[in-house]
C-alpha positions in Angstrom: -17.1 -9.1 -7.7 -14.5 -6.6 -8.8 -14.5 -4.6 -5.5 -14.3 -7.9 -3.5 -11.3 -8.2 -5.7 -9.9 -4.5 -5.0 -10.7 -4.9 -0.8 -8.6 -8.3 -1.2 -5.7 -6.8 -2.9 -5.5 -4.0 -0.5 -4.7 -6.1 2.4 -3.0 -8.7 0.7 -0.5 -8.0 3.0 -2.7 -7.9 6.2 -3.7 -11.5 5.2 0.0 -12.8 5.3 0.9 -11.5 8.6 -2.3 -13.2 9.6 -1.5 -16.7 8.3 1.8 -16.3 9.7 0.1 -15.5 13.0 -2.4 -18.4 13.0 0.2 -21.0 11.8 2.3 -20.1 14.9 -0.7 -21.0 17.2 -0.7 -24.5 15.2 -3.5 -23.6 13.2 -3.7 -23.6 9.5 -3.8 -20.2 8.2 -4.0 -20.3 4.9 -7.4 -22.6 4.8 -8.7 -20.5 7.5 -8.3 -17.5 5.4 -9.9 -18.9 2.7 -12.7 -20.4 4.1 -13.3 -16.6 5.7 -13.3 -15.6 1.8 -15.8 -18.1 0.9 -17.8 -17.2 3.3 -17.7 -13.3 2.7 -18.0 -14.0 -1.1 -21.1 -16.4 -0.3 -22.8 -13.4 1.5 -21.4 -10.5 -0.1 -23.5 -10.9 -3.2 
């Protein structure tokens, strides 16, 4: 919902540094993150 939306826009920037991280260890960040945000989202409610 809308705070979901406010927490993710908050560390926006947190979440890049992140995918950057995880796609140096060969991994693939970005799905990764959103598959976290699914998940969160799923429960969340």
């Amino acid at each position: 919902g809308e705070e979901l939306q406010r927490w993710d826009e908050k560390i926006a920037f947190m979440n890049d540094a992140w995918i950057e991280k995880a796609n140096a260890a060969g991994l693939d960040g970005a799905a990764l993150l959103e598959d976290l945000k699914a998940t969160v989202a799923k429960y969340a409610n």
